[in-house]
C-alpha positions as CSV (number, residue, x, y, z in Angstrom):
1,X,0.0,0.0,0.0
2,X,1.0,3.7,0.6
3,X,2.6,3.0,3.7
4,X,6.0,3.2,2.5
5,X,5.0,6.0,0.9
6,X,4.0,8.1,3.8
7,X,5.9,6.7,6.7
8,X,10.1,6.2,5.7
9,X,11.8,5.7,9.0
10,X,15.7,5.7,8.9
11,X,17.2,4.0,12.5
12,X,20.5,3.6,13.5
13,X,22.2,5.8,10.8
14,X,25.4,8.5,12.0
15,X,25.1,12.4,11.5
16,X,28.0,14.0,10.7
17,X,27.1,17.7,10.4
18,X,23.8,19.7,10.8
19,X,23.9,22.9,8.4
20,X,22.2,26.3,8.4
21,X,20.9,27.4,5.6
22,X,21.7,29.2,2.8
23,X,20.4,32.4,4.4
24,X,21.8,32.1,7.5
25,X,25.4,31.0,6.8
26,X,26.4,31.5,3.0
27,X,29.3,29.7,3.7
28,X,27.9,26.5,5.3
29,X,30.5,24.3,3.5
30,X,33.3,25.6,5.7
31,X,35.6,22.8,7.8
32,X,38.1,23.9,10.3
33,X,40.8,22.3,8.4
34,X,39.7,23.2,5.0
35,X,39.1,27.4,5.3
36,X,37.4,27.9,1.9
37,X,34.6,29.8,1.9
38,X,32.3,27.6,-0.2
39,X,28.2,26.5,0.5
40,X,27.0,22.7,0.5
41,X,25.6,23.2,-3.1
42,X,28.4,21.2,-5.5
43,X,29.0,23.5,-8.7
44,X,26.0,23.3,-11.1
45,X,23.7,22.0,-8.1
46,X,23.1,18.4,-7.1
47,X,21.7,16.1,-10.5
48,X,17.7,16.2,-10.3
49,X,17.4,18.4,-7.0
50,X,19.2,21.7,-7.9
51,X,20.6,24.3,-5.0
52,X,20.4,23.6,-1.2
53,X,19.0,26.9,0.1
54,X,17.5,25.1,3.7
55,X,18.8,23.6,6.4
56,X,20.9,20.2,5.8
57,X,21.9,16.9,7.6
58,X,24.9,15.0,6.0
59,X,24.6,11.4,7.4
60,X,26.8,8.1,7.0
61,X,25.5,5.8,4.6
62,X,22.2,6.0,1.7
63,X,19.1,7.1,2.2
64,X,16.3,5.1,-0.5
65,X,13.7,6.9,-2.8
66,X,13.4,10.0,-4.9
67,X,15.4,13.0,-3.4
68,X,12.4,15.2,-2.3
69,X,10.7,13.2,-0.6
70,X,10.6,13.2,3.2
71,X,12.0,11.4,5.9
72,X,11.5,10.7,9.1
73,X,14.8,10.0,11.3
74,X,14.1,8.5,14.7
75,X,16.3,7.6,17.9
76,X,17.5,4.3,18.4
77,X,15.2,2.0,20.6
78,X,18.5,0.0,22.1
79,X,21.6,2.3,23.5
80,X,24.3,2.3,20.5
81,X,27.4,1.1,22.7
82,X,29.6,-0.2,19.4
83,X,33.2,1.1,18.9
84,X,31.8,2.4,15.6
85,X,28.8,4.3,17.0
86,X,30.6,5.8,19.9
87,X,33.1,7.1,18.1
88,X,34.0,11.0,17.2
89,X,33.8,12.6,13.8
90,X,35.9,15.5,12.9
91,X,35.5,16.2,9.1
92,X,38.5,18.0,7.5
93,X,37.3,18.6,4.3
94,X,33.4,18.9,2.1
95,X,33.6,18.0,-1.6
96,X,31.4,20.4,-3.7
97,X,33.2,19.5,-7.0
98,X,30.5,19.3,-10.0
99,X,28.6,15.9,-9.6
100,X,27.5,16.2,-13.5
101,X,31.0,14.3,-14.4
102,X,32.9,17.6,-15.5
């Protein structure tokens, strides 16, 4: 049915960075080892979505189905105690290279 549809839960995936959007911080892109002033949006805008102008969530891992539609990401029912989950992510550096192939 239309369950799948409406309700797309996501558990147990990592978030690496929560960004403001476009006009709050036009240079949203920015790492503290990489000090180009550059915003999310890759050059050219990302294939069949176009510019990032909102707030954003860059998460390990895929997310399934069309890139507009929504999702729902809920907490973890059991406590995430794995080496992999506990640990701390710095990012050094945000690729916004063309993702058209040139």
């Amino acid at each position: 049915g239309q369950n799948g549809y409406h309700h797309r839960t996501e558990i147990n995936k990592k978030i690496y960075r929560i960004g403001k959007s476009l006009k709050d911080d036009e240079n949203n892109a920015m790492t503290d080892a990489d000090l180009t002033e550059k915003a999310i949006t890759p050059i050219g805008g990302f294939p069949h979505y176009g510019i990032v102008r909102n707030e954003w969530l860059m998460i390990k891992g895929c997310v399934t189905g069309p890139k507009k539609r929504v999702l729902t990401l809920r907490k973890s029912l059991l406590p995430q105690m794995s080496r992999i989950a506990l640990e701390q992510i710095k990012l050094k550096f945000i690729d916004t290279a063309s993702k058209m192939g040139h």
